[in-house]
Every structure is written in C-alpha cells, then in structure tokens.
Residue, then its C-alpha position, 0 to 999 in steps of 0.5 A: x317524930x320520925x329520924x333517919x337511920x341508915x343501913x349500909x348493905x355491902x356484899x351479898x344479895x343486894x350487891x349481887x342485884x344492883x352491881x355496886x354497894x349502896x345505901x337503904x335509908x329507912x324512916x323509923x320512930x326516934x328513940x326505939x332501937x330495930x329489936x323494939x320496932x320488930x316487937x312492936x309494929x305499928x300501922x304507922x311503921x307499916x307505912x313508914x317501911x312501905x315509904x322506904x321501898x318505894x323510895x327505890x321508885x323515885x331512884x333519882x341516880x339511876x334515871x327514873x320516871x323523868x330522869x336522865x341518864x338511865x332507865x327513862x332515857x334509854x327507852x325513850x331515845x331508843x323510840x321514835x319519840x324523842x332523840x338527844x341532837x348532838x349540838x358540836x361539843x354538846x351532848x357528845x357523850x362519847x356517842x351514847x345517845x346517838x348509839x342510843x337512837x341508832x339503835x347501835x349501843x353496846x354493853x358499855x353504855x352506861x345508861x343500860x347499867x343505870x337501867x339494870x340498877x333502877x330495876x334491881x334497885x326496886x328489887x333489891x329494897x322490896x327483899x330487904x324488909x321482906x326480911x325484916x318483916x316477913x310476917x306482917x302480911x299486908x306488908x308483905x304483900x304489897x312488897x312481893x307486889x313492887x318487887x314484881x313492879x321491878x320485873x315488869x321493868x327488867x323482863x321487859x328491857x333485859x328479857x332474861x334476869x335472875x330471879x332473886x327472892x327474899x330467902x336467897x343468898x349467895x353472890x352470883x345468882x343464876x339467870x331465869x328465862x323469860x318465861x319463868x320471869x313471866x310467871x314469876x310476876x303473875x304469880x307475885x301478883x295473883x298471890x298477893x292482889x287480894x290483900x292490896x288496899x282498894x283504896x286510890x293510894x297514887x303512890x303506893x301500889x293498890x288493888x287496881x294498879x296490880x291489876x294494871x300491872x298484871x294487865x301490862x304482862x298479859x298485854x306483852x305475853x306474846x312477846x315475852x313468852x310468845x304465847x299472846x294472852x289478849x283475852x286475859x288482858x281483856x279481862x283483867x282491864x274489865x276489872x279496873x273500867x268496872x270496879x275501881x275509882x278512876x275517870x278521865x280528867x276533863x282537861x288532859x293537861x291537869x294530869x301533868x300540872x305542878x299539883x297533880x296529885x289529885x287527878x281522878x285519872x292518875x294510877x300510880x306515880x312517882x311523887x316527885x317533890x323539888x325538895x324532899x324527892x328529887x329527880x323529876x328534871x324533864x324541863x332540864x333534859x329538853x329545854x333551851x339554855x335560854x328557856x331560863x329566862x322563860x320560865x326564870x328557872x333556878x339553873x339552866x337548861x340542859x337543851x337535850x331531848x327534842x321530838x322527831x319531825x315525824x312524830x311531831x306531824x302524827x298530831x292533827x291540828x286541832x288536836x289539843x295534845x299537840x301541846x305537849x310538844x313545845x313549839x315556836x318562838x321563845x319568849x322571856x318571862x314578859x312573853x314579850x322579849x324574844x330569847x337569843x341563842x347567844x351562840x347562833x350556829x347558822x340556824x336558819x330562823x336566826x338568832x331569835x330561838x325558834x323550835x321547829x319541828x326540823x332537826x337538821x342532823x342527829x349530829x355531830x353540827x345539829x342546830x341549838x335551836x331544832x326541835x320540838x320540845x317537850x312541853x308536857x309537864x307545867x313548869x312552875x314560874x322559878x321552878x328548881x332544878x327538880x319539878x314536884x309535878x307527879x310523874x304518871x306510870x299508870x294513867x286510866x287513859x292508858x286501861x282505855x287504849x290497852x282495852x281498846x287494844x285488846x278488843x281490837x286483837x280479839x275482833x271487837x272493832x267497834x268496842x276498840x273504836x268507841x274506847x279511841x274515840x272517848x279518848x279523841x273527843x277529849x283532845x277534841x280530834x276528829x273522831x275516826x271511823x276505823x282502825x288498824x295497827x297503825x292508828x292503834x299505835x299512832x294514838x298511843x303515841x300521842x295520848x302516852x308521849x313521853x310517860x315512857x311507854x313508846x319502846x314497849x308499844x314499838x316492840x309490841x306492834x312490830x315497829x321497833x326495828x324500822x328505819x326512821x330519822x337518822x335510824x337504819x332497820x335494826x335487827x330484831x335481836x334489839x329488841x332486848x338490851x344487852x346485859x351491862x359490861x359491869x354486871x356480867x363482870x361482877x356475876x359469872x353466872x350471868x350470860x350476854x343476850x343473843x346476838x351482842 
C-alpha cells in the first residue's frame, strides 16, 4: 500500500530554483521510515520516486502542457496560433495577453514567472532525489536526463540560466550562458542515454525520447549557440525512424482522444487524469461560456484562446487537420438547439454563437463569438474541469517533420519532400511537389497546432519577430523572454536579458 508523505523545502537550492517555497510530494511504501527506504531500495520504489519527479511535468500551478496561465500560454499567445481577444471587462488581465500577443510584455508578467517556475520546477525535483538516491544508477540516469528536459524548456524561453546540479548549495547561483547551457543538456543526455529503458514508457523519459530531446537541441543549436548542428539532428532522428516503436497512427485525431494513452505515435506525454492529474483544461481556455451545454460540462468555459484568421486559412479544404479548429455554429448536447450568447455585443452572426475565423480586434470590444477555436482534443460528454486525454510532447509526426527539416537544410529535397507528403496523404491534403522555408513551416503549423511548439519554430525559421494581426514587427531581442521581476529580486547574481 502506498501513502503519502510530504517534505517542505524552504531555503536553499530549491528556493533559489523555483523563486518561492514549495512542496515535494513523494509517494513512498507505508510503514517504512526514509532511513529504511534508502537501505533497501526496491524496483518498485524506483518507480514510485521517478512518478515523483515527473509530477513536476504535470505542474498544474505553473501552466504546464495544456495549462493556463504559464509556460504553455505564454509560448502559444506570443505565436501567430493563438491569441487571448479581450472581450470588454473579459479577459482584461490588466493587458497581459495582449502584451503577450504584441509582443510588448514586461518582466512583470506573471505568466513569465509561471514559465521560470515550470522549468526550474522540473529542475529542482529531479535534484532532490539526485540527492537522496544518488547511487541508484537507473535512477539517476533518467533523473539527470529530465533535469535536462528542464533546460530544454528555460534555454529555449530564457536563453541564459543558471545551471544548478544536484551537488550545488548556496542561495544565489550564478548565470551560465547559453552556451554552456547548450552543453550541459548534451552532455546530460550523452552520458546518460545508454542506461534509458528502450521500452515505449509514454510518461516517463526513454531511450527514444532522449534521443528526441537531444534531436530538439541540435535542431535550435543555430539559434542557441549559433553554430547550426543540421547534420546531427539528422543523424540522431535516424535513430528514432530506424530503431525504435513508433508509427503514424491511421487516424490523426486518435492521438488527441480521451484514451489516447495507447497511440503508436505518441512519444512523451503528460498523463494528465481529471481526477488524480489535474491541469489538462484546454477546453476551458477556449470554448464558449455556452459551449457547456455543448458538451454538458461540469463548469463553465472560460471563452479565451481563439486561432488567428490567417492561421485559420493556412489549411486547405480538405485538409482533415483543419478540425482541429472548431468552427461554425454552436449547438446543445441535442446538436440540434442553437446555443446564445446571452449577452450578444453586436456580432454581426446574431445572437446564435457562430465561430468565425474573423476576429473583429484584439480588444478592448472584440466580439464573444469571434474565432475559431481550439478543437483538437476530444471532450468527454460531461467532462470535469480538467481533461484525462494525454497531452503529447513529442509525437513521432514531429521526428517526420524535424527530419524532413533537417534533410531540407542539408539539400536532400526529395527525401524532406517525401517525409511531408507521408504527413499530408494522412490529413488527406494534396501532395506538394516542392518545398521551401515557407511550406516547411506552414506544415509545421498545421500538423503541431497547439502541442506548443510554434514559438520555437517561428524563431527558428526567422519569423517570430514579423508583423501579423493586431502585431507590430518585434525587435529580435524578443526572441528571449526577460528573466522575471521576481527572480531577479529574489537572486542578485541573476542579470536581465538584453534589451529589457
């Protein structure tokens, strides 16, 4: 039988990490005291600690995968996916999200902090049982490897962080460059790949998703370090197509449904559970107050996250992932009742809620109704607050679009094109017959939407700073997020990124 103990870090390394006191909660065997437990580890321990660690993936607080109000907002209202209308007194926030849009946000934001924290929380856990359990090898390993998950997350959003190692102590840890970042996540992963399980662990890291890990960081090395790494990545996605257990699923939506803990395409997810995993509330963030009825949902929607037009029309008819934008009239459960906005503000479908792809204005008065929404994820019929569909990380679609990617910057055309197009007859679009940086990120866009890769993609391709809807051209030092207010009050050593 399994209880619950928890253990309160105040001070110290954690603190210094996640910028607040927090608790670790730890899942360990009832009636053995720690001293026991360190004595006598058991495989099933083992797994209990790992469950423990990666419970800082899950991070609800901090707006993980699927979340709001931190790391997964952030990098999807800063793209040109998604964006947060303010709806009069709705969704005002004190200007966050439009900020967040324009492009214009300041260190103060808080949703940077909850990005900050979600990152050094993964960090910070992973150190913890480094600690406790430092000779357990397998262990270890994979710790070392999530740790290096982390820093994926923070090298990519904050550029230059400190580099905090199990071993370290002291209150204010000094910054490392982004460099020396860079090699800190390809060392953690090199040293430590060969002891990763090769079997299809979903929720946990693995062989193959280290490799994916690592794939990521050669994919961006031009931008984090500005030497271009193509030729690794290629290599290193070689190894996932050829050797490991992953395939496209037939159906493309099968990865997003309620049970979606079996697709053959799914990498790494969070698994999220409405009841003992809670976070995964992307049908809140986006639907409409009246989409309740829709779906007969436990509370009601939030009426937030709607797609940009121009993202919308990137999708050719026909193309079956152009669902994943709900469109259209609302309907009750009965699909038959027309749902109302019961507070109609002129919209010029009426009354009767009808997404469109227009959105009138960013704010202060965008309409309740404008938008497409997010329709990607099946919704269970009187569904809680939280979703238990598994949120996907890492999707084998996504080594297909890297390595098409990759062979494209090393001019193998025909081999990117061919890796496209497997993508394409699935979503039954027309097959293209070239490609440029253009169409690479264009299919990106629709194959990934909203899995949160689209602000690292922008970047990548050079677009993240173009102007689009309601979006002046940004300069390119946004390209980074500032460091938050609050972690550079809380440690001195810490010095704001440039141009903020």
């Amino acid at each position: 039988m399994l209880r619950s103990i928890k253990t309160v870090l105040m001070g110290g390394l954690v603190a210094v990490a996640m910028g607040s006191c927090w608790e670790l909660e730890q899942e360990v065997l009832s009636g053995i005291t720690q001293e026991e437990l360190e004595a006598n580890v058991t495989p099933e321990l083992i797994e209990v600690l790992k469950q423990s660690a990666y419970g800082a993936v899950v991070a609800s607080d901090q707006g993980g995968f699927g979340g709001h109000g931190g790391y997964y907002a952030v990098v999807e209202v800063s793209s040109d996916e998604l964006a947060i209308p303010q709806k009069g007194a709705d969704w005002e926030d004190g200007g966050i999200w439009l900020r967040t849009h324009r492009h214009t946000w300041i260190s103060v934001d808080g949703p940077l902090n909850g990005a900050w924290q979600y990152g050094f929380r993964i960090v910070a856990e992973s150190n913890l049982l480094l600690q406790q359990y430092p000779d357990l090898d397998e262990l270890a390993a994979e710790l070392r490897v999530l740790r290096a998950f982390g820093y994926l997350l923070l090298i990519d959003n904050f550029g230059n962080v400190p580099i905090i190692r199990e071993t370290d102590r002291g209150g204010s840890p000094v910054q490392s460059t982004r460099q020396e970042v860079f090699d800190f996540i390809e060392s953690s992963i090199l040293e430590n790949v060969e002891t990763l399980t090769r079997e299809n662990t979903r929720s946990n890291l693995n062989y193959w998703t280290a490799h994916m890990m690592l794939a990521k960081l050669y994919l961006n090395a031009e931008v984090y370090t500005g030497s271009p790494r193509w030729a690794d990545a290629n290599t290193i996605l070689d190894v996932i197509i050829n050797e490991g257990p992953y395939s496209l699923a037939p159906n493309f939506f099968s990865n997003f449904s309620t049970n979606n803990d079996n697709s053959p395409e799914n990498m790494f997810t969070v698994p999220y559970d409405a009841n003992n995993a809670p976070g995964f509330n992307i049908h809140q963030m986006s639907l409409h107050y009246s989409n309740q009825l829709t779906f007969e949902l436990q509370e009601q929607p939030w009426n937030g996250y709607a797609a940009l037009e121009e993202f919308y029309n990137s999708f050719e008819e026909g193309d079956t992932r152009k669902a994943s934008l709900r469109e259209g009239p609302q309907f009750a459960a009965d699909g038959v009742t027309p749902l109302i906005d019961d507070a109609f503000d002129g919209d010029p479908d009426g009354p009767e809620i009808n997404f469109t792809p227009e959105i009138n204005q960013l704010g202060p008065n965008a309409f309740r109704q404008a938008g497409t929404r997010i329709g990607k994820f099946e919704i269970a019929m009187g569904a809680a607050p939280n979703l238990s569909n598994d949120f996907p990380i890492y999707r084998f679609a996504d080594v297909l679009l890297m390595k098409a990617e990759a062979e494209w910057r090393l001019g193998n055309n025909s081999t990117a094109l061919q890796l496209v197009n497997q993508l394409r007859e699935r979503a039954n679009a027309p097959l293209l017959s070239s490609l440029d940086a253009n169409v690479l990120l264009a299919e990106r866009g629709r194959e990934l939407f909203a899995e949160g890769h689209r602000r690292s993609d922008l970047i990548r391709f050079g677009r993240f700073n173009d102007a689009w809807w309601e979006k002046a051209a940004s300069p390119a030092f946004r390209n980074l997020f500032p460091i938050p207010e609050n972690q550079l009050q809380a440690n001195p050593s810490l010095s704001q990124n440039p141009g903020y």
